[in-house]
C-alpha positions as CSV (number, residue, x, y, z in Angstrom):
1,X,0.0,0.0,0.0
2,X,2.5,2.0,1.0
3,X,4.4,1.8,-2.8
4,X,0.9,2.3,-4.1
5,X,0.6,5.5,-2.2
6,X,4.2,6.5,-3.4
7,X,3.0,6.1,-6.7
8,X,-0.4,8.1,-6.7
9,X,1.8,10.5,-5.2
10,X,4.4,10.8,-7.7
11,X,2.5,10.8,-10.5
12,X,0.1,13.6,-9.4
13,X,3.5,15.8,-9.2
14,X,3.9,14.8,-12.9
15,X,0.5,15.8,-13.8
16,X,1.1,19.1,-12.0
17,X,4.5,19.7,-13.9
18,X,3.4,18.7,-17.3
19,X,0.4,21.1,-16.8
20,X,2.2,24.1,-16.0
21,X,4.9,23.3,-18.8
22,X,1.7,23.4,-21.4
23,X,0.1,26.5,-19.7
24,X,4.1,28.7,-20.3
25,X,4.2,27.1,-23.5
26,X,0.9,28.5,-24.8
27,X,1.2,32.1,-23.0
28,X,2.8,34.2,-26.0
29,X,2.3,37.9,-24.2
30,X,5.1,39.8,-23.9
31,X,5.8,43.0,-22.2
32,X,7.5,45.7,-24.5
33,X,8.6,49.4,-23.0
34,X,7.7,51.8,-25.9
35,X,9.6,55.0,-25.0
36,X,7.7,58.2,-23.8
37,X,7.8,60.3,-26.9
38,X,6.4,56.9,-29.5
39,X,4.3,56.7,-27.1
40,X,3.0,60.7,-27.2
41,X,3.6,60.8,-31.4
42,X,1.1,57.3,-31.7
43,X,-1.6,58.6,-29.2
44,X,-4.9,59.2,-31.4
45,X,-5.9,62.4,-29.4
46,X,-2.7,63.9,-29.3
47,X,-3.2,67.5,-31.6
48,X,-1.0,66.8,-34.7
49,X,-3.1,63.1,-35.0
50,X,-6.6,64.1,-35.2
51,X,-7.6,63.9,-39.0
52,X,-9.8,66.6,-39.3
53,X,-10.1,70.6,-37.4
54,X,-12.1,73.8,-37.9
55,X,-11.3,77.4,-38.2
56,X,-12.7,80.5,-37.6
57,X,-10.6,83.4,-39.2
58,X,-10.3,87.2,-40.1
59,X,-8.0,90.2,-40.4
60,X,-7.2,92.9,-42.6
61,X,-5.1,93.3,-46.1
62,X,-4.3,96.4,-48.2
63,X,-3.4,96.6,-51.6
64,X,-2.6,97.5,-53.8
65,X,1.2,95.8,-53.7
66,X,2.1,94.9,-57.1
67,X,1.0,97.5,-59.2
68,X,0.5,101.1,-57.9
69,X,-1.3,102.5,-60.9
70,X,-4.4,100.0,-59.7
71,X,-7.0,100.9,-57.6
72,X,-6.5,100.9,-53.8
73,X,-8.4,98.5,-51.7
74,X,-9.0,97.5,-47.6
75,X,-9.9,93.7,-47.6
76,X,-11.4,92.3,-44.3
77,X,-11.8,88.7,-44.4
78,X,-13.5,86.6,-42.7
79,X,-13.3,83.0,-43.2
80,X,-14.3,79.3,-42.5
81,X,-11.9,76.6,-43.3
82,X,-12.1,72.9,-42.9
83,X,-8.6,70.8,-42.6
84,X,-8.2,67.6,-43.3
85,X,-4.7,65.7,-42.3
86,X,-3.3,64.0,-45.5
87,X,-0.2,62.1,-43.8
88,X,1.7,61.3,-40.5
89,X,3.9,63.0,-39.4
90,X,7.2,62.6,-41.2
91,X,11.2,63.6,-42.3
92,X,12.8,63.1,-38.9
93,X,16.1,62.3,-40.5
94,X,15.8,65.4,-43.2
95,X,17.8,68.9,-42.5
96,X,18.6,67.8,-38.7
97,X,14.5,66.9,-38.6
98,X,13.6,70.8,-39.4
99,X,11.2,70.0,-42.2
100,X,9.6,67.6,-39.6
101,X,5.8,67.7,-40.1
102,X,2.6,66.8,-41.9
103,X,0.4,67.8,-44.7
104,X,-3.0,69.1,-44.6
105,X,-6.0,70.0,-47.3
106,X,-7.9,73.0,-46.9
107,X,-11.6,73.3,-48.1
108,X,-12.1,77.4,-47.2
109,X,-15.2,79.5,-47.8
110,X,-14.3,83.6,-47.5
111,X,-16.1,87.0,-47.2
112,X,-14.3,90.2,-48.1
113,X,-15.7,93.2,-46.9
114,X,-14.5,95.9,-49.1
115,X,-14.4,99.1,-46.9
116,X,-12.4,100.9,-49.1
117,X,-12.4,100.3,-53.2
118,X,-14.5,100.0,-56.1
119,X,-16.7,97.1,-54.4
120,X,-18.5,96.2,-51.6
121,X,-17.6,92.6,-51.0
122,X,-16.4,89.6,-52.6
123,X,-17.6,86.0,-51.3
124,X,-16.2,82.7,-52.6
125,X,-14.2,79.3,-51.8
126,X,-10.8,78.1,-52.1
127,X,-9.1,74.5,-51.7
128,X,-4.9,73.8,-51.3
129,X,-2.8,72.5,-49.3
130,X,-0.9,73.3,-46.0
131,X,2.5,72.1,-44.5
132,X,3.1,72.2,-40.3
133,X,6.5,72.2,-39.3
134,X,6.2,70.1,-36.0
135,X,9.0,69.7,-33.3
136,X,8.3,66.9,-30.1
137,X,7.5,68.9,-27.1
138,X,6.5,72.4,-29.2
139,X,2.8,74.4,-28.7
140,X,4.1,76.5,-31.3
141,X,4.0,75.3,-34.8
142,X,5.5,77.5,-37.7
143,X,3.4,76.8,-41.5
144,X,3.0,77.4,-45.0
145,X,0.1,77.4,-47.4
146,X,-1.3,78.0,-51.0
147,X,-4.7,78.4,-52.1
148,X,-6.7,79.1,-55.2
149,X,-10.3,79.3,-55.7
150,X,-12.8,81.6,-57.5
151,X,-15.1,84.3,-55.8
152,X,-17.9,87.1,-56.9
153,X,-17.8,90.7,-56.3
154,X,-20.6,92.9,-57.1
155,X,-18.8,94.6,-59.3
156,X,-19.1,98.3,-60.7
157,X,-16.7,99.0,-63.7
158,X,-16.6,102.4,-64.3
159,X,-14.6,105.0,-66.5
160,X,-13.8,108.6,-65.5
161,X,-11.0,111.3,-65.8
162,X,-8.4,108.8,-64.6
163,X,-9.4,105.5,-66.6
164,X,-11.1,102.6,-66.2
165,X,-11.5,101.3,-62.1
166,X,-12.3,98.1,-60.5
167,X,-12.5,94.3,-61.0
168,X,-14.0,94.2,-64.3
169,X,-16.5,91.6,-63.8
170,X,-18.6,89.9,-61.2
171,X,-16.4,86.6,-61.1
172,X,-12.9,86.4,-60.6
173,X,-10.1,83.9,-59.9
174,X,-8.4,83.5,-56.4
175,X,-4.9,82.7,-55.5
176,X,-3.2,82.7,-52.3
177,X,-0.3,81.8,-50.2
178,X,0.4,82.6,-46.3
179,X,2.5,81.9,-43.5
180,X,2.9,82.0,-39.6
181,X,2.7,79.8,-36.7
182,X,-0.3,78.1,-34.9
183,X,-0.5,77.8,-31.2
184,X,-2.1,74.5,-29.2
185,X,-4.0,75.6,-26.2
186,X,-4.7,72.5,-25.7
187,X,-5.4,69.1,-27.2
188,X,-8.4,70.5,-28.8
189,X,-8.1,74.2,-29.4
190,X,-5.8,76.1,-31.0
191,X,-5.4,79.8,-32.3
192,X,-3.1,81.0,-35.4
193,X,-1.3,83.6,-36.5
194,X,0.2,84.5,-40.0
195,X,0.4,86.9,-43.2
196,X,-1.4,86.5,-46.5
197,X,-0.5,87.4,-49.9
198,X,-4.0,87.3,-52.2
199,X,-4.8,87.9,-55.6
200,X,-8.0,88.8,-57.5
201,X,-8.6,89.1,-61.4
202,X,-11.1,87.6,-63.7
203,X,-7.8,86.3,-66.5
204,X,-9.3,88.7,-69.1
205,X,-12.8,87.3,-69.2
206,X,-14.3,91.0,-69.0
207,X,-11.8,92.1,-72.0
208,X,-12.6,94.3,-74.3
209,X,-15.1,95.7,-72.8
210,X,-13.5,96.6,-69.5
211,X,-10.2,95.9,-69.1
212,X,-9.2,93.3,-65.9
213,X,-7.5,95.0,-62.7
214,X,-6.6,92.3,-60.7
215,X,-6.4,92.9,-56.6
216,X,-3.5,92.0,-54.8
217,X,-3.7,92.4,-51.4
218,X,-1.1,91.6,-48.4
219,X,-1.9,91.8,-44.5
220,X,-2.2,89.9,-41.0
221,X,-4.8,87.4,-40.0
222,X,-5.6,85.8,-36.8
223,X,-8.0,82.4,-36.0
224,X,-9.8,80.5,-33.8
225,X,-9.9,76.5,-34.3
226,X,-11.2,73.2,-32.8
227,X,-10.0,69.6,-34.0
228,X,-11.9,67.0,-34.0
């Protein structure tokens, strides 16, 4: 009895062993340490990962800065654009990682109040893309854009003394390209800062009958946006 015993007893150890053996065997998790700043870059909430953001912007531009035998003009803007992120962030290993950052398409529709020059106002839309130069660890992130669209102006082409005045026509072409920097309040919010160049002419649709004097316009804007 007593070997019998011995027996039961030593092969219930076995059993135990062999279990446990099979349970390690089949347990495949692992336990990785991703480093702080993977960790921020991958995190879906962080600012420069949501894929989309809205703006609320205005300002003021004067013109006219190419041509000084055009008409004078005050532009104040006020516009609504819609971002969408086009890419991750990239080019670590580019210029000491300076060009760092991401790309982002712009769907814009604008309002210029004309408080000084031939028209009144100008409303229109305008798609193109921006660049944000992103550094780890930065609120503040320097960018560059470029924009073209069309827009309508109730337009009033007139000839006196002087020559012919204003935009020629009701529609005209847009083209634009600005630059600044964006601040993150926080993960959601953020405000931005920059100077725009724009351009207005109608590419000699009202020719001959009135001759097209393009607007081109340079000033400061400031904007409100949310990302979502």
């Amino acid at each position: 009895m007593k070997k019998l015993g011995l027996s039961i007893f030593c092969g219930t150890l076995a059993f135990i062993g062999l279990q446990g053996a099979l349970l390690h065997a089949g347990d495949t998790t692992t336990t990785t340490t991703v480093p702080k700043e993977l960790a921020v870059d991958k995190d879906a909430t962080a600012p420069d990962n949501r894929d989309w953001s809205l703006e609320l912007g205005t300002g003021i531009q004067f013109s006219n800065v190419r041509e000084s035998q055009l008409d004078d003009y005050t532009l104040v803007p006020a516009q609504l654009t819609a971002a969408l992120k086009i890419d991750d962030v990239s080019l670590d290993d580019v210029f000491w990682g300076l060009l760092r950052g991401y790309t982002e398409f712009l769907f814009q529709g604008y309002g210029y109040a004309v408080p000084h020059g031939v028209e009144s106002r100008i409303l229109g839309v305008n798609i193109g893309p921006r660049y944000n130069f992103v550094q780890p660890g930065w609120k503040v992130v320097p960018y560059v854009e470029g924009l073209v669209g069309f827009g309508f102006a109730d337009s009033s082409p007139y000839t006196d003394g002087s020559g012919p005045h204003g935009l020629g026509q009701d529609f005209n072409f847009t083209f634009g390209v600005g630059g600044g920097a964006r601040y993150d309040i926080n993960q959601d919010w953020f405000t931005r800062v920059g100077v725009n160049y724009t351009h207005f002419s109608n590419a000699g649709l009202s020719e001959p009958q009135f001759p097209n004097r393009a607007i081109d316009a340079f000033g400061p804007e400031i904007s409100i946006g949310r990302r979502f």
